[in-house]
Steps between C-alpha positions, in 0.01 A plus 500: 500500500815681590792279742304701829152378464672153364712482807167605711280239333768216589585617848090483526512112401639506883150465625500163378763391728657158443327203377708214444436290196625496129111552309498823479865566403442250203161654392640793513800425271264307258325831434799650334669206342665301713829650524669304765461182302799554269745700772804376590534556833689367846263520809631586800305432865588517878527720803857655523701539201264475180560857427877474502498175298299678223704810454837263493332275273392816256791704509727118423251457240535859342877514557505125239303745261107412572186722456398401862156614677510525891187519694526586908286609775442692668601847333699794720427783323364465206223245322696465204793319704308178496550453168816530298685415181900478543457735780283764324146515728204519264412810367166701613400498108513174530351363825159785373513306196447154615345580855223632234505198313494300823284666777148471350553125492619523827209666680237254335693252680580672809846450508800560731734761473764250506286294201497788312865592515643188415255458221636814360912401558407229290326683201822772561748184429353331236434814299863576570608192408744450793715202466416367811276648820655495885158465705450525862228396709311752668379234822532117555549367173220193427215790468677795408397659190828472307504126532298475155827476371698188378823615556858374330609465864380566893662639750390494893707697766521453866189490694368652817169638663333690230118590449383244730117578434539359192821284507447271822659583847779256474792487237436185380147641388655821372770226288225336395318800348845638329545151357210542332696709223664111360385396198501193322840392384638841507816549735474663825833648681379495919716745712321391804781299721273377768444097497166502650388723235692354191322213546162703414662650173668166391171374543297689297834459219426150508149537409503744222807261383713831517908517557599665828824641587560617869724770518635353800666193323686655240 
């Protein structure tokens, strides 16, 4: 396949719509080797600000001299802006080669576009061998498709109203969901000021046994 019937067959996955949940995503990566498993990578959730945070935290990371991989959504213009490599978006050669690689897996499966996109930053990093990955959530956090990861550090932004269909109606809910990105004993930097809803994210800290630092009291 050339990048246009690639691009086609992805943008197709659409149909699929969204369905929340972290089997799929994980089968999916099995089938090519489990690439995620050995990236070094900070995850990065929330409603206002995630994309900001990840660019700083790539171009810092670049600028002390690291091979640094930075995945975003959505894209503006082009596909290939989703996934990058010190600033350089992935190449068409490159998103035909493993889209090819990746997409009959995918259909047996019936995966998401999303699924399939963040399957395929991941192969893109490891096989560049970036030093470390900047990774954003595409919705919510707890069942988003990038939160396979076990990250060397997470990162959740401020929160507000945000795909209430599947996040809850009330920002607590929608904390709760974003919170879902802590993992066990790994540190987690909150940006989130509110009391009412620190209390949900030092919560869930507590249980996965995970350091917290609020931006708010530094």
């Amino acid at each position: 396949m050339n990048i246009e019937s690639v691009l086609h067959h992805l943008y197709s996955l659409h149909r699929f719509g969204i369905k929340p949940g972290l089997e799929r995503t994980l089968e999916l990566l099995d089938t090519v080797g489990n690439p995620h498993r050995t990236l070094k990578t900070i995850h990065v959730a929330g409603t206002n600000g995630k994309g900001s945070v990840c660019s700083l935290l790539s171009s810092v990371l670049q600028e002390a001299g690291y091979k640094v991989g930075l995945y975003t959504s959505p894209h503006i213009k082009r596909f290939n802006e989703r996934i990058r490599i010190n600033g350089q978006e992935i190449s068409d050669e490159n998103v035909v080669e493993l889209a090819n690689e990746l997409l009959p897996k995918a259909d047996a499966i019936s995966a998401t576009y999303f699924e399939v996109v963040t399957a395929l930053a991941f192969m893109y990093y490891n096989r560049n061998n970036v030093d470390c990955a900047i990774i954003e959530t595409g919705m919510g956090g707890r069942f988003d498709s990038t939160n396979v990861l076990q990250p060397l550090l997470s990162i959740i932004t401020s929160i507000d109203v945000d795909h209430q269909e599947f996040l809850g109606t009330s920002l607590r809910e929608i904390a709760f969901e974003k919170a879902g990105i802590i993992k066990p004993n790994i540190p987690v930097i909150i940006g989130e000021p509110r009391i009412e809803l620190r209390t949900v994210f030092q919560h869930a800290a507590d249980i996965q046994q995970s350091p917290v630092v609020f931006l708010e009291d530094i």
